[in-house]
C-alpha positions as a Markdown table, in Angstrom:
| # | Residue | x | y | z |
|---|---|---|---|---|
| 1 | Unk | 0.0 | 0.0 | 0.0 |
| 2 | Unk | 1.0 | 3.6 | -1.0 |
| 3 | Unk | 0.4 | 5.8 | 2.6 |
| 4 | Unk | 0.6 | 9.1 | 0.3 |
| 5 | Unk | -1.9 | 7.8 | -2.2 |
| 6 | Unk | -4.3 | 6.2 | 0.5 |
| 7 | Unk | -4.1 | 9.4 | 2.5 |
| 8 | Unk | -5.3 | 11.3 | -0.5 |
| 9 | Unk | -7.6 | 9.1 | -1.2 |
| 10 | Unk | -9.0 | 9.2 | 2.7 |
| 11 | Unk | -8.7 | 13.3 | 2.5 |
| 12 | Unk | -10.6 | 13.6 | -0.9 |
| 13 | Unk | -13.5 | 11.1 | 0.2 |
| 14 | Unk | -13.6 | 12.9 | 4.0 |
| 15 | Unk | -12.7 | 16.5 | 3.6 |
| 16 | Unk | -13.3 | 19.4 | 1.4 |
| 17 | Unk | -9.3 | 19.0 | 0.6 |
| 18 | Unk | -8.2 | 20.1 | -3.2 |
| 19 | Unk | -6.3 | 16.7 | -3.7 |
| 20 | Unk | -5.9 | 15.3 | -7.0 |
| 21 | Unk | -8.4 | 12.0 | -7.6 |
| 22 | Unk | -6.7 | 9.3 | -8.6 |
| 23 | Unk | -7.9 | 5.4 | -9.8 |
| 24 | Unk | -8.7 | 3.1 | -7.0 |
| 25 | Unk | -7.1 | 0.2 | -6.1 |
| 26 | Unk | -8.5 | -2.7 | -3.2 |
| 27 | Unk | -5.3 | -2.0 | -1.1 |
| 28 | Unk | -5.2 | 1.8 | -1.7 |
| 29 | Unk | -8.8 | 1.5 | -0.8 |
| 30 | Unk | -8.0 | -0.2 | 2.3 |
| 31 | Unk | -5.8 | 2.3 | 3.1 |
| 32 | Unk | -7.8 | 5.5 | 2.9 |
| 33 | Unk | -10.4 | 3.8 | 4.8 |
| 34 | Unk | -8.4 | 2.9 | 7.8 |
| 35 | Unk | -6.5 | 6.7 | 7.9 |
| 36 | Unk | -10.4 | 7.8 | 7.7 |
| 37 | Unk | -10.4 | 8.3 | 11.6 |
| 38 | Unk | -7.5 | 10.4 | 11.7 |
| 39 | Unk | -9.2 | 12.8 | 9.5 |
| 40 | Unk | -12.3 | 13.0 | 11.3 |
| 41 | Unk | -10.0 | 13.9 | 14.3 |
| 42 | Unk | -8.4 | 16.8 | 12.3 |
| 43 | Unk | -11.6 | 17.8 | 10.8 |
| 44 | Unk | -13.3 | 17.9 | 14.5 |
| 45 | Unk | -10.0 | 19.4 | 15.5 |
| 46 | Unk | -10.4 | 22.2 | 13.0 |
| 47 | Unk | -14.4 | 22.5 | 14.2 |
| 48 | Unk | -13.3 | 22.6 | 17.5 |
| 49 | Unk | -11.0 | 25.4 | 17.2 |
| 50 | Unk | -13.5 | 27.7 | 15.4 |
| 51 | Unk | -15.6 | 27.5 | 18.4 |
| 52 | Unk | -13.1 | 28.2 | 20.8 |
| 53 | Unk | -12.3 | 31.6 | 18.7 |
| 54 | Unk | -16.2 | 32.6 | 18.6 |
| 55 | Unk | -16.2 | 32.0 | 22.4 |
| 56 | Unk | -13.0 | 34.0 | 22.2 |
| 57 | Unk | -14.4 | 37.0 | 20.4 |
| 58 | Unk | -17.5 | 36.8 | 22.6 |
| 59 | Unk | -17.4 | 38.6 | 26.1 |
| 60 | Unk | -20.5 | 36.3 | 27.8 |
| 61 | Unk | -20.7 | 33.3 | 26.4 |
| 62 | Unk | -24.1 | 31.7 | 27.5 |
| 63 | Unk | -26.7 | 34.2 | 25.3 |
| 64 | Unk | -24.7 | 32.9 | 22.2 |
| 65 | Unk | -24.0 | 28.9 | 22.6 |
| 66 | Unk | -26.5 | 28.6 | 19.6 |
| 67 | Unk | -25.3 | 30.8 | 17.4 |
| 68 | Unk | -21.9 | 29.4 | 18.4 |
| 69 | Unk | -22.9 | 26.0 | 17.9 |
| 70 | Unk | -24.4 | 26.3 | 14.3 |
| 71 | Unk | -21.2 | 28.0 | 13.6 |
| 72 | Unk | -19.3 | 24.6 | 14.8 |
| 73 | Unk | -21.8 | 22.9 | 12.8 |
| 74 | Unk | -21.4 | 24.3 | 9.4 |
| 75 | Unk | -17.4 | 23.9 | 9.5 |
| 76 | Unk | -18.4 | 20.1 | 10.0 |
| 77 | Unk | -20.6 | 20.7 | 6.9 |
| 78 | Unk | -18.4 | 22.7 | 4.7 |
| 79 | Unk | -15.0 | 20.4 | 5.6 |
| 80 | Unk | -17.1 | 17.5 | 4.0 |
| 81 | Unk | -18.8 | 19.8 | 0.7 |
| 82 | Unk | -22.0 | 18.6 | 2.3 |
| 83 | Unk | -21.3 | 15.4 | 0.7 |
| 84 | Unk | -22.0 | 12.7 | 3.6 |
| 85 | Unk | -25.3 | 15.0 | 3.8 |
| 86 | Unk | -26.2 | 14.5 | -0.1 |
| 87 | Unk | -25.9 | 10.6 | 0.7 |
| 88 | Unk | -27.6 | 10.8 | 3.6 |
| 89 | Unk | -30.7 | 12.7 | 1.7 |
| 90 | Unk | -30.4 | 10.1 | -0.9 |
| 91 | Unk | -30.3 | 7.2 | 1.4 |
| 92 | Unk | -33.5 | 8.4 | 2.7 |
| 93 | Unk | -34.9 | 8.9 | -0.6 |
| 94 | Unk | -34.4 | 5.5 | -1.4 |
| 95 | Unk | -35.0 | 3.9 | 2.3 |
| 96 | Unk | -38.8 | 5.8 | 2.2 |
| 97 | Unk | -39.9 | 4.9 | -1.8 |
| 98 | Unk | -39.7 | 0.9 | 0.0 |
| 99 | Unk | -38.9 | 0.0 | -3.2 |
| 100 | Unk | -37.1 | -3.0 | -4.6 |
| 101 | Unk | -32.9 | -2.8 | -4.4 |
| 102 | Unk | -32.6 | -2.4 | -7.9 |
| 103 | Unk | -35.4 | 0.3 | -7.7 |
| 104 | Unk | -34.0 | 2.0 | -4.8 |
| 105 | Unk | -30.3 | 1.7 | -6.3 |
| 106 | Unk | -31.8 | 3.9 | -9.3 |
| 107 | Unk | -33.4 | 6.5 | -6.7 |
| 108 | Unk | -30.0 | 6.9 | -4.6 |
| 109 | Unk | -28.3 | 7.8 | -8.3 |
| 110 | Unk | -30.8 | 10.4 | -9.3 |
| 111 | Unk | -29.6 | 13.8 | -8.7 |
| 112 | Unk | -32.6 | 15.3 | -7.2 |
| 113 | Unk | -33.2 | 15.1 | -3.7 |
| 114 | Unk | -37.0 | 14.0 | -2.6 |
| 115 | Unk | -39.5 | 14.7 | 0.4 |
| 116 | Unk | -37.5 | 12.1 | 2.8 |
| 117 | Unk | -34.1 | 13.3 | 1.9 |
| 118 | Unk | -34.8 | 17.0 | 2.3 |
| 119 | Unk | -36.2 | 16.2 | 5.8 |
| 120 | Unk | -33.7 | 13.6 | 6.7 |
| 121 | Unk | -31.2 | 16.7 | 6.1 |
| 122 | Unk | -33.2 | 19.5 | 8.1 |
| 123 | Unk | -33.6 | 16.7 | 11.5 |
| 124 | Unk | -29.8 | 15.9 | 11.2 |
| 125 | Unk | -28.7 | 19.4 | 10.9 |
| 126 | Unk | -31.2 | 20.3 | 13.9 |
| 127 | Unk | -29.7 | 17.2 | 15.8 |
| 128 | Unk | -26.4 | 18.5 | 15.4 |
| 129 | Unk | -26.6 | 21.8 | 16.3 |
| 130 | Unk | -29.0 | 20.7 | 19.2 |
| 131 | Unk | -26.3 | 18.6 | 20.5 |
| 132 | Unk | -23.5 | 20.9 | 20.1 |
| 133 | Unk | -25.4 | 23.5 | 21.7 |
| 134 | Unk | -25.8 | 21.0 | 24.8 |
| 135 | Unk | -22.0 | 20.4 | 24.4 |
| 136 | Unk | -21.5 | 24.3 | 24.9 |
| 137 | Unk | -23.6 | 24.6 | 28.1 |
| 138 | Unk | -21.4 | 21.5 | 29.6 |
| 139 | Unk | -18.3 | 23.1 | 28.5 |
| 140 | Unk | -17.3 | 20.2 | 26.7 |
| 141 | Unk | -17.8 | 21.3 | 23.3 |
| 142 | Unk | -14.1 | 20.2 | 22.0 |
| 143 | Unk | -15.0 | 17.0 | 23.4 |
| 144 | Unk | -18.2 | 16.5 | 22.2 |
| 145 | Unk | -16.8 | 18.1 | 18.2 |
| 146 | Unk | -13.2 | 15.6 | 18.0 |
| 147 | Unk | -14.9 | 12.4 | 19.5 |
| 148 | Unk | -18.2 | 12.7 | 17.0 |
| 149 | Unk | -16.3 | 14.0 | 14.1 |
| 150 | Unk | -13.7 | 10.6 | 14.4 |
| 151 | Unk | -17.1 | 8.8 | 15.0 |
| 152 | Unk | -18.4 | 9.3 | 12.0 |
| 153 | Unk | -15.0 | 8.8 | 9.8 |
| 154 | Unk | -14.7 | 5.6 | 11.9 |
| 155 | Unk | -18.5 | 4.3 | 11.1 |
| 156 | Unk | -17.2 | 4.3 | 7.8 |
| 157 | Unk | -14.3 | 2.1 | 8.5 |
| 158 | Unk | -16.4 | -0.2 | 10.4 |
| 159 | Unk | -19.0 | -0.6 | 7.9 |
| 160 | Unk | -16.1 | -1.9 | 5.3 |
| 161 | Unk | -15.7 | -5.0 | 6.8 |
| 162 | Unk | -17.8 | -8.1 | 5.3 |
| 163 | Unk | -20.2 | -6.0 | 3.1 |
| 164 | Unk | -20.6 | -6.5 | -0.6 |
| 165 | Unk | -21.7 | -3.7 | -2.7 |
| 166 | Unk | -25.4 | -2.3 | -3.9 |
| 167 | Unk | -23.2 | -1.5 | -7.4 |
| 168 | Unk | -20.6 | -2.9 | -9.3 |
| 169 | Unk | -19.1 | 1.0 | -9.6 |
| 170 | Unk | -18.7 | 3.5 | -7.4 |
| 171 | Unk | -17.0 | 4.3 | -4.1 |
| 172 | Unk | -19.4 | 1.3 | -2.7 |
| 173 | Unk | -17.7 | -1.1 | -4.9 |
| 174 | Unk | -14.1 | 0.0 | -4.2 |
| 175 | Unk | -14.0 | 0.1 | -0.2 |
| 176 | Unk | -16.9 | -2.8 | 0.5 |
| 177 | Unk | -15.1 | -5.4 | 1.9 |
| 178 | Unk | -11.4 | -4.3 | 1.9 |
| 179 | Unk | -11.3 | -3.8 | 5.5 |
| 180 | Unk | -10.2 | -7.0 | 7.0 |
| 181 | Unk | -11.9 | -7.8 | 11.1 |
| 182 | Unk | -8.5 | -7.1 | 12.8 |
| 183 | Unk | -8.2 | -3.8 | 11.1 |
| 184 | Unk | -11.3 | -2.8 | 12.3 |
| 185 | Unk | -11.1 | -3.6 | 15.6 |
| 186 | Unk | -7.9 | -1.7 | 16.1 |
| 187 | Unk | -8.9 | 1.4 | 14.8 |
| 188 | Unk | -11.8 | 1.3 | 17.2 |
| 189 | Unk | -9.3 | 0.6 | 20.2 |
| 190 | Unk | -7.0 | 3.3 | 18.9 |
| 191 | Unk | -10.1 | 5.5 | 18.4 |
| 192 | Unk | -10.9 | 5.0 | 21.8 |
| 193 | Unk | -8.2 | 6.2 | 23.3 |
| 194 | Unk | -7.9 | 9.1 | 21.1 |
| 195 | Unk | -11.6 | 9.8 | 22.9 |
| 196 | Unk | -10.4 | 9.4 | 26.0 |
| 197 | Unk | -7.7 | 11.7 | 25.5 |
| 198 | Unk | -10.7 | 14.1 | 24.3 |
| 199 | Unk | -12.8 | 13.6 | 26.6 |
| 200 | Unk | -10.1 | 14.6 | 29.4 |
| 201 | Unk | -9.9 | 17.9 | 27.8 |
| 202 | Unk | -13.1 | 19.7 | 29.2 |
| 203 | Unk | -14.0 | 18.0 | 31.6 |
| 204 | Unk | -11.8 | 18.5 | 35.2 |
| 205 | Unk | -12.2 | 15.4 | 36.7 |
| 206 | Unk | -10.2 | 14.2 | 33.7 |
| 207 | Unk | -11.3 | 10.6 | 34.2 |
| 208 | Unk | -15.1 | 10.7 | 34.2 |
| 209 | Unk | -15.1 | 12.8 | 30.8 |
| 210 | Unk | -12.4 | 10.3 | 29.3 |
| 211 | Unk | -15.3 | 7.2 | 30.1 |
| 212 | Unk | -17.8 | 9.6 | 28.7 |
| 213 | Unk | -15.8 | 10.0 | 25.8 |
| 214 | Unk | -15.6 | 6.5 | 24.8 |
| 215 | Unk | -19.1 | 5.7 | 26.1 |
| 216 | Unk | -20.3 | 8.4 | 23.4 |
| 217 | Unk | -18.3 | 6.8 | 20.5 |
| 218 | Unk | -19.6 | 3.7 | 21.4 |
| 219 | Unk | -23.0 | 4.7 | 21.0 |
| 220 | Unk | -21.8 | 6.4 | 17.7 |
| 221 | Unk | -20.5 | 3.1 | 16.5 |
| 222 | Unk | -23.7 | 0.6 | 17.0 |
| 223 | Unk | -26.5 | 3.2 | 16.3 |
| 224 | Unk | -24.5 | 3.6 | 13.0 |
| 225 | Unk | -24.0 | 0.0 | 12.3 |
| 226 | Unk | -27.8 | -0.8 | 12.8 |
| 227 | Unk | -29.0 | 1.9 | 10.2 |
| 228 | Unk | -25.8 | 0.5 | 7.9 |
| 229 | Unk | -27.4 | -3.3 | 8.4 |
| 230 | Unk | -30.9 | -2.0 | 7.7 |
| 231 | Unk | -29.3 | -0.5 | 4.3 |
| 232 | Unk | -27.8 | -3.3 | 3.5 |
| 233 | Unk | -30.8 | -5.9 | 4.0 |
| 234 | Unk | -32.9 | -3.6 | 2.1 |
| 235 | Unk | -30.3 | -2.3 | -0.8 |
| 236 | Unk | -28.5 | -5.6 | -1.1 |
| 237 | Unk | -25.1 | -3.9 | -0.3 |
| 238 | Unk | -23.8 | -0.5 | 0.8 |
| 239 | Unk | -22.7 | 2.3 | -1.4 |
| 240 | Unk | -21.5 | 5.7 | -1.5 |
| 241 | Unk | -25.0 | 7.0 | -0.5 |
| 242 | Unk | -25.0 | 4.9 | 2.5 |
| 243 | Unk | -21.3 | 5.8 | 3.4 |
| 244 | Unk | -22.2 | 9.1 | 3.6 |
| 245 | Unk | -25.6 | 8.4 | 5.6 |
| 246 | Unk | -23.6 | 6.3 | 8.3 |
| 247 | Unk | -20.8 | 9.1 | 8.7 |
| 248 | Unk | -24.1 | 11.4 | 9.4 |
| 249 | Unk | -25.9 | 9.3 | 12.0 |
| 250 | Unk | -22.7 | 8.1 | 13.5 |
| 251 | Unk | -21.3 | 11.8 | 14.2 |
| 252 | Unk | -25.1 | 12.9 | 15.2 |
| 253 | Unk | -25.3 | 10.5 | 17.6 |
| 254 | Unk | -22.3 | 10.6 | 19.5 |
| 255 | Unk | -22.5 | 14.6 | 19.5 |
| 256 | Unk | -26.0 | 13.9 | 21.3 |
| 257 | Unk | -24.5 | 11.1 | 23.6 |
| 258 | Unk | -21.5 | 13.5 | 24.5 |
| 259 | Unk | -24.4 | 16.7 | 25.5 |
| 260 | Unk | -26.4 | 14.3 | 27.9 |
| 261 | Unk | -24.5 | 11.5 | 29.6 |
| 262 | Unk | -23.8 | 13.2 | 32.8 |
């Protein structure tokens, strides 16, 4: 494997990043796919420190958590080109039409975006900023912004193992099944202790925010990998659509889990 190419790969497929694209091989593939938590780190890093300016620039804090926390929000949006958003809307599309998988393969390619997707974008956003907001108030925002940003890169890791594809092109078909078991399983343990290092951050009893941290990601991980098995029973296979869904609902998720677990 090629780390520059695979890291180009993960950065193009992730981030809003001007990297060249290049053709896609299984083990570049592979590659990109198991840096993807690494990015989401940088990419909630980068979130993360936008907030901390507006808080910054702002004498009282508390009046303006919300308009602080869409702001952290829409860097998550715009470091991704609303991409993982467009396959989320599409995976709703095609999840709400209950149609057949070769039906519902033909809705996810169209380039208009339905009823269910349009919703399925206006909840998530709301979700988001709802449980960024409740970050704010906790004073774990940084926490709550890394952790769910590396969720949702690492949902996508996750969801490579085993899983054929919906298509026979597409970024479905090159990163379905290229993660092997082991992999997976050790970017979750490194991932987890990258939360714990997070969640150590804003919180002063260091070790109660660190089990938060991973308690959050957690809940990231299996509330992604149920909606990414319900895709798959009802598409036949996963594809780029339902990449970018299970990056959504993993960060969403773990944002919220970060706000409330106490």
């Amino acid at each position: 494997m090629n780390p520059v190419a695979a890291a180009r790969v993960s950065l193009s497929t992730f981030t809003v990043v001007p990297v060249s694209s290049q053709a896609l091989d299984r083990r570049t593939a592979r590659g990109a796919m198991l840096l993807a938590p690494l990015v989401g780190v940088a990419v909630g890093a980068v979130a993360a420190l936008v907030v901390v300016l507006f808080r910054l620039a702002i004498d009282v804090e508390e009046p303006y958590n919300l308009l602080i926390a869409v702001a952290g929000v829409c860097v998550l949006t715009a470091a991704s080109r609303g991409l993982h958003l467009d396959g989320l809307a599409d995976t709703a599309d095609a999840l709400g039409s209950y149609r057949g998988p070769a039906a519902a393969a033909e809705i996810m390619a169209r380039g208009d975006i339905g009823p269910f997707g349009i919703a399925a974008i206006v909840l998530c956003l709301l979700l988001q900023v709802g449980g960024l907001h409740g970050c704010l108030e906790a004073h774990r925002a940084t926490e709550g912004l890394i952790v769910a940003a590396m969720a949702g890169t690492l949902s996508a890791t996750v969801a490579c193992v085993g899983v054929p594809a919906a298509r026979p092109v597409g970024l479905g078909a090159a990163v379905a099944g290229s993660v092997r078991a082991w992999q997976a399983v050790l970017a979750v343990a490194l991932s987890a202790l990258v939360a714990a290092v997070a969640g150590s951050i804003d919180e002063a009893s260091g070790l109660h925010g660190s089990v938060r941290a991973v308690a959050a990601l957690g809940i990231g991980l299996v509330v992604a990998q149920l909606f990414m098995r319900h895709a798959v029973h009802r598409f036949g296979g996963i594809s780029g659509d339902v990449f970018g869904a299970v990056v959504e609902v993993a960060m969403t998720t773990t944002l919220i889990a970060v706000a409330v677990i106490r």
